[in-house]
Structure formats: structure tokens, C-alpha cells
C-alpha positions as CSV (number, residue, x, y, z in Angstrom):
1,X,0.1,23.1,18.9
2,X,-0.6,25.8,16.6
3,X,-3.9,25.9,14.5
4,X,-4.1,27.7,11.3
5,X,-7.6,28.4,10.5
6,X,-7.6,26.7,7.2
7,X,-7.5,23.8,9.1
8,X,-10.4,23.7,10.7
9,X,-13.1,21.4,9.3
10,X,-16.0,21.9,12.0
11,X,-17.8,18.9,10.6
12,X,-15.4,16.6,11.8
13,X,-16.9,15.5,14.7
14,X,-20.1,15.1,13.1
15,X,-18.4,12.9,10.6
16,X,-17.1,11.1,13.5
17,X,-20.6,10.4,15.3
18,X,-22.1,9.2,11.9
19,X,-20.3,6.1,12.0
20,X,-20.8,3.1,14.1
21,X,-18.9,3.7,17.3
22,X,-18.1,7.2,17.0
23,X,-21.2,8.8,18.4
24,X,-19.3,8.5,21.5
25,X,-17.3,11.4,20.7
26,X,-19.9,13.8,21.9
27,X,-20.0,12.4,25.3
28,X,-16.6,13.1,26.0
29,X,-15.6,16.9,28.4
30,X,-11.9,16.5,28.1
31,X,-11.6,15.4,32.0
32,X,-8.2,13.0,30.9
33,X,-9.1,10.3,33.0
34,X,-8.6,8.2,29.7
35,X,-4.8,9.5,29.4
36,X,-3.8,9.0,33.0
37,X,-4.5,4.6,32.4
38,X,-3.6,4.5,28.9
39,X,-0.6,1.9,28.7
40,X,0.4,3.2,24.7
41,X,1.2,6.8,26.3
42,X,3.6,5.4,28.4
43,X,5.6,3.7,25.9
44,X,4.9,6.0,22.5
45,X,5.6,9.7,23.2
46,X,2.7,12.3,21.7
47,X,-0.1,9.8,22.2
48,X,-2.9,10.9,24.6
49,X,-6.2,9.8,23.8
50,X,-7.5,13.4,25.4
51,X,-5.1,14.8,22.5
52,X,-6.8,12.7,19.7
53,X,-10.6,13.8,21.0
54,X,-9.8,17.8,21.2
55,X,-8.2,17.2,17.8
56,X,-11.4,15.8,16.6
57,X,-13.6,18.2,18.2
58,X,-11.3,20.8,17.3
59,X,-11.8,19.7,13.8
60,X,-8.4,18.9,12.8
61,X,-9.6,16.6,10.3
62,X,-6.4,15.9,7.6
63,X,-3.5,16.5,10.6
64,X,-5.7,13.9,12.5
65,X,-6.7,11.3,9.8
66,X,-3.6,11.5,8.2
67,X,-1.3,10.7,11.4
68,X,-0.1,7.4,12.8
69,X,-2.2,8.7,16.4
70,X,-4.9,6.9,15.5
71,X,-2.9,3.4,14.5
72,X,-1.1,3.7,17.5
73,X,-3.7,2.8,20.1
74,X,-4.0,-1.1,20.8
75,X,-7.5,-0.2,21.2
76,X,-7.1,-2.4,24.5
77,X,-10.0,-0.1,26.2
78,X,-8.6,0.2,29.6
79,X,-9.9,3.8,29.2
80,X,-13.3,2.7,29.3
81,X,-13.5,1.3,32.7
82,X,-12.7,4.8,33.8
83,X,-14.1,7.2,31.9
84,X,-17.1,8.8,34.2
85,X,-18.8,9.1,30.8
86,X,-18.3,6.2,29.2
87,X,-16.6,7.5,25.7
88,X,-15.6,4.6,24.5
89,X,-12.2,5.7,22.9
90,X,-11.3,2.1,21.4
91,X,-14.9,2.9,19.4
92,X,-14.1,6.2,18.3
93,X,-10.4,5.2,17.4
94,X,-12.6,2.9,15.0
95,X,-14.5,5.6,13.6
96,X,-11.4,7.7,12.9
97,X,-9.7,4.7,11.2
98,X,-12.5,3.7,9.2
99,X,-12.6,8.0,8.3
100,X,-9.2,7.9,7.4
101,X,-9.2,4.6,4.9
102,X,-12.4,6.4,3.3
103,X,-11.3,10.0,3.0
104,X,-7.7,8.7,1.4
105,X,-5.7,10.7,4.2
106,X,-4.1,7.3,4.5
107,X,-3.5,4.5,2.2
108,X,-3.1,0.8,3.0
109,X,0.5,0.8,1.3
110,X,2.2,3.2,4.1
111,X,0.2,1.0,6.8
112,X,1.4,-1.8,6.0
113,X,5.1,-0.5,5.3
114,X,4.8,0.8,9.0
115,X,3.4,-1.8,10.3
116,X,0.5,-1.1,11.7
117,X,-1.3,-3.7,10.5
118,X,-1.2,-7.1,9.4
119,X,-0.8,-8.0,5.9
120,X,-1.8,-11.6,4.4
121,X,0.6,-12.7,1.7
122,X,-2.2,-14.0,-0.6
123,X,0.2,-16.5,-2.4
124,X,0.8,-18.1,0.8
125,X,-2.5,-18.4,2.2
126,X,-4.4,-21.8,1.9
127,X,-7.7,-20.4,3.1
128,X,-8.1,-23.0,6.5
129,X,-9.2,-20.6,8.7
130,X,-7.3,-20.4,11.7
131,X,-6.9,-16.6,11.6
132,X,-10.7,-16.6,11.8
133,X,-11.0,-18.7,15.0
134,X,-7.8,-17.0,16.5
135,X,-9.0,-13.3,16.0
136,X,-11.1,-11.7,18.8
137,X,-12.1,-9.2,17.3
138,X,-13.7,-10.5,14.6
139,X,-11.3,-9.0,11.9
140,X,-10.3,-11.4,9.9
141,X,-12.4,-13.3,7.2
142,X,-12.0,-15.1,4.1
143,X,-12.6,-13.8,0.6
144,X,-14.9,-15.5,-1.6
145,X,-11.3,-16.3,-3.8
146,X,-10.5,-18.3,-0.7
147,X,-8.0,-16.1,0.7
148,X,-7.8,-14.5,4.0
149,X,-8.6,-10.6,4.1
150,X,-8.0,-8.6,7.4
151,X,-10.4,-6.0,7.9
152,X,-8.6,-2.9,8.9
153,X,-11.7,-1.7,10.7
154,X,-11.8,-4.0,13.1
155,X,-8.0,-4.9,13.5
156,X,-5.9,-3.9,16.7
157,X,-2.5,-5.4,14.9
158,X,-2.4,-7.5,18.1
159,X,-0.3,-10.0,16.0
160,X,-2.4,-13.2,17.5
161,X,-3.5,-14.1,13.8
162,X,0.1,-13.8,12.8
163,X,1.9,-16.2,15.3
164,X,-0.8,-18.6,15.2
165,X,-1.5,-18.9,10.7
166,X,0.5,-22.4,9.5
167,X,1.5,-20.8,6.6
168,X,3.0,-18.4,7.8
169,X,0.7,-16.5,4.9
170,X,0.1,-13.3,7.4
171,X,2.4,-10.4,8.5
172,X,3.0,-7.9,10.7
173,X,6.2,-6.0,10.9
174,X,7.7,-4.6,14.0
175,X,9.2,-1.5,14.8
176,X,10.7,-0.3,18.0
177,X,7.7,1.0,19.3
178,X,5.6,-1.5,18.5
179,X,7.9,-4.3,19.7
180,X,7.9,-2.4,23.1
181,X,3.5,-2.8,22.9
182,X,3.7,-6.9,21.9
183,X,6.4,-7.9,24.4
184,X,5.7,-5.3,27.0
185,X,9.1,-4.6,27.7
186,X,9.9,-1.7,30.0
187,X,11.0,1.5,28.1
188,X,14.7,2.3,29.2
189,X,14.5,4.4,32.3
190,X,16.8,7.2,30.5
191,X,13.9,7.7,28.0
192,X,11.7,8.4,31.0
């Protein structure tokens, strides 16, 4: 990866720490333990959660905010039970997200587009709830119109709020690589 120095934004990574769940950044010494478990590496090639961090420390702020890297993770923390310093990626994933939607490096419309994350149809939506009870994560909510809102935040695009809305008022569309993460189909050896 070659680094211009006009790219360098060294307050990055303070950025980063300033917002809930991102402090964690400066905990982590690059020892990869997080890329060896991490199950989105194996199916989307160029994400390493070690990758993401150094770019962040690095201070790569627009070539990091503005990539899909940090949409691609499913945020399913099986790097936390073994990093020896207890980073917390899935948090600082948060953090760069919520970075991201605030600085305008990315904007809902291309998220959506691509899929990586759910979009409620706000004609469609009756306002019962059901995404609300369904979501573990605690992402979606509803409006004081009555509608349904997913907070991007918060969001793993895990598609549970999508299969289970009787409307059929929330989206989520699916590309190859993300149809490889819901199903957990095994990547064709040849791509190996």
C-alpha cells in the first residue's frame, strides 16, 4: 500500500477514541490475533481487521472512511475473545462507521445501493414493532411519524429484522459477497 503524505491525517485516531467505543483503538499493538479468527476475511478478500486498525493509526482517514472495509465486517466479535488486549474491533468498527456517516466520506444512498444495510420502505411500514423485538442489537426504532428507522450505528445488516417484518416494509439487498456471509456457504475452492 503506498501512502502519499497528503494523506495522512494524524488526528484520526484521536477522532476515533472520542467516540463511544473507539477508545479501544489505542489498546491495540498490531499482534493479528484478530485476523487469524475473523470469518469475513475468509470469505471477502482485502479485509483484515489488523489492516483497518494500522490504517487508522496510520491516519488514513478519507481512503478508510470512505471504503466499504468498514461495512464489511458483521461485527460478529469473534476477535474479541482473542485479542490479548481486548480491542474490541466490533466497537471500533462502530466508531469508524459513525465517523464516516458524520464526516460525508459516505452517504446513506451508496449504502443502501450496495447493500450494506437495511433500508425500511416507509410506505410499507405499519409501525407494529416487530423489527424492534427482533433486533439484537438494539438498532432499530420507530420514528415519532410512526415509521421504523434503522440506526446505522448500531446495525450489523444481519438481515434478522428483514426476514422477520410482516410487511415486508424493510430491505436488504444481497450481493455475492454478502450472500456468502448470510447463508455461510463455502467459497468455491478455486477461489482459495
Amino acid at each position: 500500500m503506498t501512502i502519499n503524505r497528503g494523506e495522512i491525517y494524524p488526528q484520526l485516531r484521536r477522532e476515533i477514541a472520542d467516540i463511544p467505543g473507539g477508545e479501544y483503538i489505542k489498546r491495540c499493538y498490531a499482534c493479528g490475533a484478530c485476523s487469524g479468527v475473523c470469518p469475513i476475511s475468509r470469505i471477502i478478500p482485502g479485509f483484515d481487521p489488523r489492516k483497518i486498525i494500522r490504517m487508522a493509526i496510520l491516519g488514513l482517514r478519507e481512503r478508510l472512511l470512505s471504503s466499504d472495509l468498514i461495512w464489511d465486517c458483521a461485527r460478529c466479535q469473534n476477535c474479541s475473545f482473542v485479542c490479548p488486549q481486548d480491542v474490541r474491533f466490533s466497537d471500533v468498527i462502530g466508531a469508524l462507521r459513525e465517523l464516516a456517516l458524520k464526516s460525508g466520506l459516505v452517504d446513506l444512498a451508496t449504502l443502501e445501493r450496495t447493500g450494506k444495510v437495511p433500508v425500511v420502505d416507509q410506505t410499507k411500514c405499519v409501525g407494529c414493532l416487530t423489527c424492534v423485538r427482533v433486533c439484537p442489537f438494539n438498532a432499530a426504532c420507530i420514528e415519532e411519524r410512526g415509521v421504523a428507522f434503522i440506526d446505522l450505528t448500531k446495525c450489523r445488516s444481519c438481515g434478522i429484522c428483514v426476514a422477520e417484518c410482516p410487511a415486508r416494509a424493510i430491505n436488504l439487498k444481497e450481493h455475492g459477497e454478502e450472500k456468502g456471509i448470510a447463508g455461510c456457504s463455502v467459497p468455491d475452492a478455486r477461489t482459495i
